[in-house]
Residue frames relative to the residue before (quaternion, step in Angstrom):
aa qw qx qy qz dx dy dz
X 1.0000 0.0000 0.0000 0.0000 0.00 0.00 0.00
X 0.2469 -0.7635 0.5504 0.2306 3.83 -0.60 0.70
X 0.7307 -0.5554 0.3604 0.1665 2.90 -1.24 0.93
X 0.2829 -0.7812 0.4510 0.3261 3.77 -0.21 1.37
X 0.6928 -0.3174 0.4280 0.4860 3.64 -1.52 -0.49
X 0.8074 -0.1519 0.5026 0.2693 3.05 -1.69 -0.14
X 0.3854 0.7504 -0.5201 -0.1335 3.96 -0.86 -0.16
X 0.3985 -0.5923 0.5166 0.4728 3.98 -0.45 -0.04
X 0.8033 -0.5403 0.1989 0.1524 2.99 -1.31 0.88
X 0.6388 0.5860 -0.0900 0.4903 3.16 1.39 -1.70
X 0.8224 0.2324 -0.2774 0.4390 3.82 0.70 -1.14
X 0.3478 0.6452 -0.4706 0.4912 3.32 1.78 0.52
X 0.8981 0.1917 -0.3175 0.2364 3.56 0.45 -0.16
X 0.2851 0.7658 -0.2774 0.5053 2.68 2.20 0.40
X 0.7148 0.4022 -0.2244 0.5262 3.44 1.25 -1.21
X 0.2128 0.8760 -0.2301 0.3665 3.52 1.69 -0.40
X 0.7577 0.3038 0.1605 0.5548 2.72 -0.34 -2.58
X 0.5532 0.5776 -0.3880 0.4582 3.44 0.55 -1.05
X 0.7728 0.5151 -0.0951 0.3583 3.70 0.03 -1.50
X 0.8040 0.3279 -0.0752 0.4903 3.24 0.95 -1.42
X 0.4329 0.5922 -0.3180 0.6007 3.68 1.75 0.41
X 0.6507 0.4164 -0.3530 0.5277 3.55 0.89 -0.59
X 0.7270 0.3996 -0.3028 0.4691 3.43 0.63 -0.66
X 0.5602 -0.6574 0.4086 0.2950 3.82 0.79 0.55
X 0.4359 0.6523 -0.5693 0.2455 3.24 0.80 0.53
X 0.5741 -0.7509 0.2311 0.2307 3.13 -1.26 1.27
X 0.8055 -0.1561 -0.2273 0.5246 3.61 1.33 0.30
X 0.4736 -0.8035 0.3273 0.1515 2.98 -0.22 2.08
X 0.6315 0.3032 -0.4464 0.5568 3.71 0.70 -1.59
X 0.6948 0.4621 -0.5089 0.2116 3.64 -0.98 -0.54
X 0.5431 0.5171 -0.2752 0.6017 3.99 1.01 -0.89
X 0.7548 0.4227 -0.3110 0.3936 3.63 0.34 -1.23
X 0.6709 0.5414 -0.2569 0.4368 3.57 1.07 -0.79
X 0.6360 0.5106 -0.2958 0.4973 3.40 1.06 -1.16
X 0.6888 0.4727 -0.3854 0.3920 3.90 0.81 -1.04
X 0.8759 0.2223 -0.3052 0.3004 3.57 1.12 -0.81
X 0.3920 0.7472 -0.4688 0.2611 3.00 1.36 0.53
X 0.5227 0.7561 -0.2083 0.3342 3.10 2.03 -0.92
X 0.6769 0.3677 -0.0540 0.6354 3.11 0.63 -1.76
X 0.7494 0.2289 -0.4698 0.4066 3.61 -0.33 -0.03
X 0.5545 -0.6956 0.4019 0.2173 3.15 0.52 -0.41
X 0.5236 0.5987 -0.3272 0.5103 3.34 1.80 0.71
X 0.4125 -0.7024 0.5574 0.1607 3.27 -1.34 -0.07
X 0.6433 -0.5503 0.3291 0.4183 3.93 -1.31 0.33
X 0.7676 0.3731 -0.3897 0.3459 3.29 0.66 -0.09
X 0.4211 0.5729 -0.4738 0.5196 3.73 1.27 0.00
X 0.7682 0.3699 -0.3877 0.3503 3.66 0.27 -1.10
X 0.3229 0.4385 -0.6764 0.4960 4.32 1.31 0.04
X 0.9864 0.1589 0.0276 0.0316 2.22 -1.12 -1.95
X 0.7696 0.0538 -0.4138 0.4834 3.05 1.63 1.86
X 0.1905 -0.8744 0.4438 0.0465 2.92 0.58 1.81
X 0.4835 0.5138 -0.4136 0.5754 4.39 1.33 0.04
X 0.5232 0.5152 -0.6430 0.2176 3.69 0.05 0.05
X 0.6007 -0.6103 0.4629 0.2291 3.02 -1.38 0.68
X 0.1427 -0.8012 0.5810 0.0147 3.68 -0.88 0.67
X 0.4303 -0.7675 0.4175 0.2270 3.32 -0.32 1.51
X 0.6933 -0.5046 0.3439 0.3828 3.32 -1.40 0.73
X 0.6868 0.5762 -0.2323 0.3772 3.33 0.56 -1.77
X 0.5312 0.5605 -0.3054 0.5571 3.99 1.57 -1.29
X 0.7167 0.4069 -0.4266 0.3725 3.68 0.24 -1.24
X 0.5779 0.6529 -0.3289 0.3627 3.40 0.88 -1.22
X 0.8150 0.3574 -0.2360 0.3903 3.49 0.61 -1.05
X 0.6024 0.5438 -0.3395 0.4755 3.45 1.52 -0.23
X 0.4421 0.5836 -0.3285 0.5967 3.87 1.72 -0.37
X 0.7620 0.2382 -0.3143 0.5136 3.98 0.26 -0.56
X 0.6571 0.5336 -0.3377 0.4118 3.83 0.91 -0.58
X 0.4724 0.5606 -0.3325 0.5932 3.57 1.66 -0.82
X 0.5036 0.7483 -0.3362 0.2709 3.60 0.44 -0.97
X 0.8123 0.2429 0.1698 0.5023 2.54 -0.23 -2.16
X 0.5223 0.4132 -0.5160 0.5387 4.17 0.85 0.46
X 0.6196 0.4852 -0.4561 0.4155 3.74 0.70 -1.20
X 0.6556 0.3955 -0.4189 0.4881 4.31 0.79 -1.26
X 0.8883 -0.0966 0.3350 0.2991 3.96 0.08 0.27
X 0.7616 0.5328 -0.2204 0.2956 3.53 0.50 -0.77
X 0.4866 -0.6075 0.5137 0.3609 3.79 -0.55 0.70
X 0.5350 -0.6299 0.4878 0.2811 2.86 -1.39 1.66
X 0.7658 0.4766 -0.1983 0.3835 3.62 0.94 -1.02
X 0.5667 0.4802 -0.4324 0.5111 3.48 1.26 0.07
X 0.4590 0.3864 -0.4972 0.6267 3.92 1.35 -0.17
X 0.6860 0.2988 -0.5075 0.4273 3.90 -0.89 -0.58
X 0.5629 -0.4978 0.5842 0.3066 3.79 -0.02 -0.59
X 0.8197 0.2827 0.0439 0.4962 3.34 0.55 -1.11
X 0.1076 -0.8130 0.5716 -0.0260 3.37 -1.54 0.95
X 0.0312 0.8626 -0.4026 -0.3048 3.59 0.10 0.58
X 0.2265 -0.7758 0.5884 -0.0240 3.38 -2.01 0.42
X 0.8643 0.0266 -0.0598 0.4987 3.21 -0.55 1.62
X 0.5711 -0.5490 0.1964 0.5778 3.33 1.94 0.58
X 0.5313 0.5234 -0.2196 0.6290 3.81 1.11 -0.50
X 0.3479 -0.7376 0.5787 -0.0056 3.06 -0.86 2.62
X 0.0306 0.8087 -0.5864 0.0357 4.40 0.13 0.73
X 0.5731 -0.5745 0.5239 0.2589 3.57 -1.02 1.64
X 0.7437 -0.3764 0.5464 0.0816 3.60 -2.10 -0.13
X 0.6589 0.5361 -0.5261 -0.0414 3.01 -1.72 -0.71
X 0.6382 -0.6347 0.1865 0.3938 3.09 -0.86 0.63
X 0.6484 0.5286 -0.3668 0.4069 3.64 1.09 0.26
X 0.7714 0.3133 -0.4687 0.2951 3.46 1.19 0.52
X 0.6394 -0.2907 0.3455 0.6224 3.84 -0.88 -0.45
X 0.2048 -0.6675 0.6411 0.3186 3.43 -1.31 -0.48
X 0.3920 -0.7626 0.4493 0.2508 3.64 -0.54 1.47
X 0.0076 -0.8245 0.5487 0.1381 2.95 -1.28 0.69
X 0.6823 -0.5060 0.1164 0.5147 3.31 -0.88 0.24
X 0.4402 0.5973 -0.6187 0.2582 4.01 0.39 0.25
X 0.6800 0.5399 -0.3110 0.3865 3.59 1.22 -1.28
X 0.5754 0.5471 -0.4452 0.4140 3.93 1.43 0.03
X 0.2980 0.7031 -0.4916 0.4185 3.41 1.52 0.31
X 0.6445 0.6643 -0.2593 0.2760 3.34 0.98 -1.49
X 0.7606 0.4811 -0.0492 0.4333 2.74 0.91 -1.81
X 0.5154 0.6777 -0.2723 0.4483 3.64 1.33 -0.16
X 0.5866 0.6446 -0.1501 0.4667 2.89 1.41 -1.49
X 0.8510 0.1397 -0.0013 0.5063 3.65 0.86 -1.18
X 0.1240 0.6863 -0.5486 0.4611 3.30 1.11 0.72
X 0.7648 0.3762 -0.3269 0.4083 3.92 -0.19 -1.09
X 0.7100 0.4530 -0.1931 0.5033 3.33 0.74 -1.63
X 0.7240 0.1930 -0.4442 0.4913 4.08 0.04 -0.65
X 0.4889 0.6138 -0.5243 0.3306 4.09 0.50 0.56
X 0.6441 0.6085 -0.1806 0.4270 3.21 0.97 -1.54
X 0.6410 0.4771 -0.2445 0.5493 3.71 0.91 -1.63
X 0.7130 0.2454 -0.3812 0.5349 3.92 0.33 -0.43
X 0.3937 0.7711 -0.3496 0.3579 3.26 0.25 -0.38
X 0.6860 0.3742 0.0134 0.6238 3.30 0.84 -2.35
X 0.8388 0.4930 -0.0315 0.2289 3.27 0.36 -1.78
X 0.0166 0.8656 -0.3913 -0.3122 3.08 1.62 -1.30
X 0.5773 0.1359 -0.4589 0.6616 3.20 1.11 1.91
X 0.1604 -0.5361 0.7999 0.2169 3.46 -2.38 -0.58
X 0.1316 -0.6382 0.7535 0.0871 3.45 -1.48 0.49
X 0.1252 0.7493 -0.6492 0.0360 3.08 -0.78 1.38
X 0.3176 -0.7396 0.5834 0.1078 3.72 -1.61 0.87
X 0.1331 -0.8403 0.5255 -0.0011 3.31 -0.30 1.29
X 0.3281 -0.8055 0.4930 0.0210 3.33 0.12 1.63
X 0.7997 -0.1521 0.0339 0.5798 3.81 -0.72 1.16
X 0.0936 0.8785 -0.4684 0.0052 3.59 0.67 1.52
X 0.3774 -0.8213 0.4177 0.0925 3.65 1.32 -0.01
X 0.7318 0.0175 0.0847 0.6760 3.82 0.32 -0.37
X 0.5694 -0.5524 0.5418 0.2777 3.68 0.57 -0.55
X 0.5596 0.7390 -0.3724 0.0454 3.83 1.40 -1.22
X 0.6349 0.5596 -0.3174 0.4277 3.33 1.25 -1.33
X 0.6706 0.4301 -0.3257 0.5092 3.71 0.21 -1.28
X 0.6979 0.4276 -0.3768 0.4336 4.20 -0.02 -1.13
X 0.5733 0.5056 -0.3850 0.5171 4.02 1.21 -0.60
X 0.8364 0.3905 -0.2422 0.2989 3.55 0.43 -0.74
X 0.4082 0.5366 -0.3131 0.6689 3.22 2.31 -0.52
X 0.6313 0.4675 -0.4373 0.4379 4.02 0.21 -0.43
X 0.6705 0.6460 -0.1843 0.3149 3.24 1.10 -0.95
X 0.7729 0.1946 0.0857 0.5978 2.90 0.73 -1.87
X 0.2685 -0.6488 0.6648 0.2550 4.17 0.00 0.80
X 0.7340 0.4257 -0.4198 0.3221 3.78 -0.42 -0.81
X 0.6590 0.5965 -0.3613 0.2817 3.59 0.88 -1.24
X 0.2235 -0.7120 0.6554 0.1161 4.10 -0.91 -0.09
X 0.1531 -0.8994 0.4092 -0.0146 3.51 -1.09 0.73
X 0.0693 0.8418 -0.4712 -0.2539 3.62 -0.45 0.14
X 0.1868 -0.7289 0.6215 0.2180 3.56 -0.73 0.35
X 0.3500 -0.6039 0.7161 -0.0028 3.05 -1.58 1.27
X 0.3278 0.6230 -0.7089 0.0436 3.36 -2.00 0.62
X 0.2912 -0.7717 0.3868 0.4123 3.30 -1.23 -0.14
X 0.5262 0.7239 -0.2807 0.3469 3.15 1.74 0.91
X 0.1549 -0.7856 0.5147 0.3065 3.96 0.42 1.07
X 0.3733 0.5051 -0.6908 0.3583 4.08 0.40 0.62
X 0.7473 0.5151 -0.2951 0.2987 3.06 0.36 -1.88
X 0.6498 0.6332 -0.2514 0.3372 3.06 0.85 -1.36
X 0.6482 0.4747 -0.2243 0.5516 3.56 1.15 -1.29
X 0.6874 0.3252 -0.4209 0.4946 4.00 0.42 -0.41
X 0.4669 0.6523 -0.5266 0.2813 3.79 0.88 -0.31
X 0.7715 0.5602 -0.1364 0.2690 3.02 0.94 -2.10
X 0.6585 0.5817 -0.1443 0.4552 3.14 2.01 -0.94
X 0.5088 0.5200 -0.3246 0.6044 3.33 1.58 -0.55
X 0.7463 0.2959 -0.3870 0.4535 3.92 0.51 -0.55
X 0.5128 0.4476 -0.6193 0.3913 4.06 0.74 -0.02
X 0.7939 0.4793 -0.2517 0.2768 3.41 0.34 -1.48
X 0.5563 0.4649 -0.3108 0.6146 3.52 1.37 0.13
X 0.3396 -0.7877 0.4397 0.2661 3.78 0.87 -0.22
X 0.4841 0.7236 -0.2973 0.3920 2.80 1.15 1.04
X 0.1694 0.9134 -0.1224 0.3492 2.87 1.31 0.43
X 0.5827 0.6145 -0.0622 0.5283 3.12 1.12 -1.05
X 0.7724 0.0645 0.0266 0.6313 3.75 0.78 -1.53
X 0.7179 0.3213 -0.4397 0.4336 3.57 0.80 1.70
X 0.2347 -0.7919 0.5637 0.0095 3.20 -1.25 1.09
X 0.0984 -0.8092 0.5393 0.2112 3.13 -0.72 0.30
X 0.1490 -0.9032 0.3979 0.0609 3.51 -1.08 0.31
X 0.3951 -0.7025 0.4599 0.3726 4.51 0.38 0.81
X 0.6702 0.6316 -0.3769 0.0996 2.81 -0.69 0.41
X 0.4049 -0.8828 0.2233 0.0825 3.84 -0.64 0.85
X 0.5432 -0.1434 -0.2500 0.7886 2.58 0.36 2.44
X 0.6898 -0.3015 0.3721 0.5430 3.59 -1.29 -0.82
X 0.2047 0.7368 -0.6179 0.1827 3.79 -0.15 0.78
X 0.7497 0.2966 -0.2070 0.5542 3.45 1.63 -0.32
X 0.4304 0.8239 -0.2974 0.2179 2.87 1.44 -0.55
X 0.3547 0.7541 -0.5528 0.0018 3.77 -0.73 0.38
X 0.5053 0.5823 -0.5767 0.2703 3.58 -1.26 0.00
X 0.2944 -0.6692 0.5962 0.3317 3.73 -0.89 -1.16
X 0.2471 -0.7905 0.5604 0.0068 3.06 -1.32 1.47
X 0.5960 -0.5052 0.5197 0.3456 3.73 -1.54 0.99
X 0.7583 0.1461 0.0167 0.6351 3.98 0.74 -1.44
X 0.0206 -0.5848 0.8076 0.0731 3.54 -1.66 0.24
X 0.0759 -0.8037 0.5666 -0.1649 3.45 -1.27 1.43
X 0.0166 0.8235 -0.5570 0.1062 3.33 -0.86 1.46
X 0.0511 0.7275 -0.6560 -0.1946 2.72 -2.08 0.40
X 0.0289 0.9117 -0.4068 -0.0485 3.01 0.36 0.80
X 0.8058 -0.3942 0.2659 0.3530 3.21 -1.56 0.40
X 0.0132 -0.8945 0.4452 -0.0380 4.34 -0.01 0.85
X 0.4998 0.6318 -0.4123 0.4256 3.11 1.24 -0.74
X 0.4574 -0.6826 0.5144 0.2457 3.65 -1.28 0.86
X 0.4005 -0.7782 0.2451 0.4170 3.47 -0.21 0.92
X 0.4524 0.6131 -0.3424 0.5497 3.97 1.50 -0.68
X 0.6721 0.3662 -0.3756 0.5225 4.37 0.84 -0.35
X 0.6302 0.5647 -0.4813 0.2288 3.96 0.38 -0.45
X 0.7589 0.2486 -0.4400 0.4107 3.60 0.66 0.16
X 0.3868 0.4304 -0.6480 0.4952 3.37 0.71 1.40
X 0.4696 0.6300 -0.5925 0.1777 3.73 0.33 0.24
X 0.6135 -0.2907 0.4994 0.5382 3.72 -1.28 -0.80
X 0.6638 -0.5416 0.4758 0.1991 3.04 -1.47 0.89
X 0.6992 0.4961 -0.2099 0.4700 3.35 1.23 -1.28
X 0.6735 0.3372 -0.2323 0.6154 3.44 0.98 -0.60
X 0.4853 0.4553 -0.5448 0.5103 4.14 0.50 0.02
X 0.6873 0.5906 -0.2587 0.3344 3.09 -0.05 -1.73
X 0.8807 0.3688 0.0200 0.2968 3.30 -0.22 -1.64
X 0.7877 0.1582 -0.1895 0.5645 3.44 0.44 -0.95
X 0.7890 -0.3871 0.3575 0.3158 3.10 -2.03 0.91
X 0.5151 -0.6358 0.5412 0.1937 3.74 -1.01 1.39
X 0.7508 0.4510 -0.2223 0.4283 3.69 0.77 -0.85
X 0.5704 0.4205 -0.4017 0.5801 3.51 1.37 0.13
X 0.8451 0.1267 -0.2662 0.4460 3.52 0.36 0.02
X 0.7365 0.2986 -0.5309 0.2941 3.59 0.04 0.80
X 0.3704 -0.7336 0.5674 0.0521 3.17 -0.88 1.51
X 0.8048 -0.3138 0.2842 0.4159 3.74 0.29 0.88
X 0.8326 -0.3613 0.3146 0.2781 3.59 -1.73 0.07
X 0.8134 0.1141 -0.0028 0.5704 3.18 1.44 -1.13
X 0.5083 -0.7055 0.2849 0.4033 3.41 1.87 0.49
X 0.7323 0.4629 -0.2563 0.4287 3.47 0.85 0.16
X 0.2088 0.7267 -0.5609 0.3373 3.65 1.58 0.98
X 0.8647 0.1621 -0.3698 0.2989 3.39 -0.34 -0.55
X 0.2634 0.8616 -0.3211 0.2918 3.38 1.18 0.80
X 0.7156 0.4093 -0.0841 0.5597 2.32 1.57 -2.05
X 0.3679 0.8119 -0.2110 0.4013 3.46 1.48 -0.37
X 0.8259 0.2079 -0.0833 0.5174 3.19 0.97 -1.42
X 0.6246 0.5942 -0.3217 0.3916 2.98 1.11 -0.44
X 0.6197 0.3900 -0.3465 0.5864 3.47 1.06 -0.72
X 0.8445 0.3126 -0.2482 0.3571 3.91 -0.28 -0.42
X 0.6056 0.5078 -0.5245 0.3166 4.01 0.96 0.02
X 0.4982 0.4279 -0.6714 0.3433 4.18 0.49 -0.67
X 0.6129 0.3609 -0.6258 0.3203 4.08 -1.04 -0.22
X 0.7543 0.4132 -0.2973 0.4146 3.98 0.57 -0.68
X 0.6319 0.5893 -0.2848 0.4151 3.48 1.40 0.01
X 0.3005 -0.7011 0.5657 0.3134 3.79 -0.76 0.62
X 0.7141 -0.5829 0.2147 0.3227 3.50 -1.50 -0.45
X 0.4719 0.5683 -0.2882 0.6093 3.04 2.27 0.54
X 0.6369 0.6728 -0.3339 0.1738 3.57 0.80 -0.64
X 0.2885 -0.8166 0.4728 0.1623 3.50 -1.38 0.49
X 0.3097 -0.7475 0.5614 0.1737 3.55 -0.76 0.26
X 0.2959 0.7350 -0.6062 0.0684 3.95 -1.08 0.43
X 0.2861 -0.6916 0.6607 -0.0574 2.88 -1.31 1.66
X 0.5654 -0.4505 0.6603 0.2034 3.14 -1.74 0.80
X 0.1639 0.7153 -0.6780 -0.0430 3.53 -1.36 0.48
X 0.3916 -0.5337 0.5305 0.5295 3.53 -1.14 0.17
X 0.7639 -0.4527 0.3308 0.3196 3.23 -2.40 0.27
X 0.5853 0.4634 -0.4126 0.5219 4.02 0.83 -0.51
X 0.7524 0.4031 -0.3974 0.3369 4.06 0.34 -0.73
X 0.1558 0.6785 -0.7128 0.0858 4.07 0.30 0.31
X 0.7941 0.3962 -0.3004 0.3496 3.60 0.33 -1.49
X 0.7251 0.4655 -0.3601 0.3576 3.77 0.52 -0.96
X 0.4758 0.6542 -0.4171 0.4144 3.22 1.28 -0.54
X 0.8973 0.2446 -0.1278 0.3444 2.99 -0.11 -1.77
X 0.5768 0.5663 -0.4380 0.3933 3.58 1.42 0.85
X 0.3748 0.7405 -0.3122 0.4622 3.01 1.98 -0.54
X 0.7786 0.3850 -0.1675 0.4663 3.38 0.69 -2.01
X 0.5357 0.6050 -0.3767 0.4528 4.09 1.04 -0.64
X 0.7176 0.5112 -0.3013 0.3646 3.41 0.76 -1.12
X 0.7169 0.5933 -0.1310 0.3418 3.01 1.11 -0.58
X 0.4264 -0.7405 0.0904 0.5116 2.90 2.12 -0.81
X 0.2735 0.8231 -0.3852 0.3152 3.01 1.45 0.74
X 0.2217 -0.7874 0.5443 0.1861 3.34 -0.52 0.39
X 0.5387 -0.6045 0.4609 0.3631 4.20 -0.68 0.92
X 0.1058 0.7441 -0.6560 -0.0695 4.01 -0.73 0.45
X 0.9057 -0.1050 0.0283 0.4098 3.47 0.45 0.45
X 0.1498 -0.8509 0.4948 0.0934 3.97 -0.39 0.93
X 0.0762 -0.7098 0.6952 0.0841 4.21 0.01 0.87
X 0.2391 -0.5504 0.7946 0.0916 3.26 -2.50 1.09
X 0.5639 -0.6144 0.5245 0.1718 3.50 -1.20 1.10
X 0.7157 -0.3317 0.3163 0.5270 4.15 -1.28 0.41
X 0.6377 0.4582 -0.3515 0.5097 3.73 0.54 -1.63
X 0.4037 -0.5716 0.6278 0.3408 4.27 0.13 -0.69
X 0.2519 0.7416 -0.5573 0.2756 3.69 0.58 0.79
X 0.2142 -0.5420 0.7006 0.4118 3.72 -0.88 -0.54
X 0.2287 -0.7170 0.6562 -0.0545 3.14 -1.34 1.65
X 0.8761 0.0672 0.1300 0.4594 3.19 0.18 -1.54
X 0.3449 -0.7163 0.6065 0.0113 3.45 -1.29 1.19
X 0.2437 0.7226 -0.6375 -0.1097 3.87 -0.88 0.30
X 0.3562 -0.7376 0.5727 0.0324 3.04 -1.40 0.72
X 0.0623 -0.7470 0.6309 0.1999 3.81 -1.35 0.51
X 0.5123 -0.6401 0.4388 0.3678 3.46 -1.23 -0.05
X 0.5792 -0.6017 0.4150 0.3608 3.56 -0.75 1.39
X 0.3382 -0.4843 0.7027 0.3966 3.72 -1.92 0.38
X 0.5709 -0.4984 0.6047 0.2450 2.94 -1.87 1.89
């Protein structure tokens, strides 16, 4: 591809929005701003209050192939590379989900409880169960200094952006990551076990969004026949990885409050608490283990 002209900043994002509206994307200025703020290398207040800056050739170029390929379909945020979550900016790749902000529901949820345990303890052990990016556990290590983490997956993509999201966050230090499927490797005992797992019924995933069909990893989001497989998964096999204080919370989609939490009862869990996401969905479930 040769290299475009020169352009000034402003009718770069005018042309932008301008471009990425024809193609029906569903909110152009915001995509159009984020792609060229990227690649050129500027920000919202340079483009007010100097909408003539100049915009290298090589920058326009890359905002022409990145425009591209959002107008054919593509997350704006799988073209940047990056997606942030819970204030904390966490790389890509094509094997994980990209978090969004329902899963900070998650992290809300256990905020009190991995505080309290260090607090008491002067640590938390938490097991992040198909961590993918790394987001939940690297939010709750941002959170809590005392706390330590492992992330689980059975993807080495996922696994490799995990590890990179905790150097480049400096966080590193109190996270591990580990292969494995579900707790097939798992061993020790943990203060927290943490999921999102795959829910989506597998007969509902090509009624999804293009952007989410398309794009993210098939194995993060079909949860089985009736969307509740790796449910049953966790529920039968985490008390050996639990202590005698410890909690559990899972992501669920909005329709599964009840099967979940009958899934997790049956098992002997006992309900400690049910969170609804910004939209007022049921999001999150947490669970304790019943007195034997």
């Amino acid at each position: 591809m040769a290299e475009r002209r020169p352009e000034a900043l402003g009718s770069l994002l005018r042309e932008a929005r301008t471009r990425l509206a024809a193609a029906a994307v569903e909110d152009p200025a915001l995509d159009a701003r984020l792609i060229v703020e990227h690649f050129s290398g500027t920000n919202l207040t340079q483009a007010m209050a100097d909408p003539d800056r100049t915009v290298d050739g090589s920058a326009v170029t890359a905002i022409d192939a990145a425009l591209s390929r959002r107008a054919r379909g593509e997350p704006v945020h799988r073209i940047l590379g990056y997606r942030e979550f819970y204030g904390l900016r966490l790389s890509l790749s094509p094997e994980t989900l990209e978090p969004r902000p329902d899963t900070e529901t998650l992290v809300d949820a256990l905020l009190p409880f991995v505080r309290a345990v260090a607090a008491r303890e002067g640590g938390c052990r938490i097991l992040d169960l198909g961590t993918g990016t790394g987001a939940i556990a690297l939010a709750l290590l941002n959170a809590v200094p005392a706390a330590t983490a492992i992330g689980v997956d059975i993807s080495t993509d996922a696994l490799e952006t995990a590890r990179r999201n905790a150097d480049q966050l400096g966080l590193s230090g109190r996270f591990a990551t580990l292969r494995s499927d579900w707790f097939e490797k798992v061993s020790g005992r943990y203060h927290v076990i943490v999921a999102n797992p795959p829910y989506i019924r597998s007969q509902d995933i090509r009624n999804l969004q293009d952007e989410v069909r398309d794009f993210d990893p098939l194995r993060a989001l079909d949860g089985g026949e009736d969307g509740l497989d790796p449910y049953r998964i966790i529920a039968a096999e985490a008390a050996r990885f639990l202590g005698s204080e410890s909690t559990i919370a899972v992501e669920i989609g909005h329709t599964q409050r009840d099967e979940v939490g009958e899934i997790f009862r049956a098992a002997g869990y006992e309900p400690a608490g049910a969170f609804r996401d910004l939209g007022g969905n049921d999001r999150v479930l947490v669970f304790q283990l019943g007195k034997p």
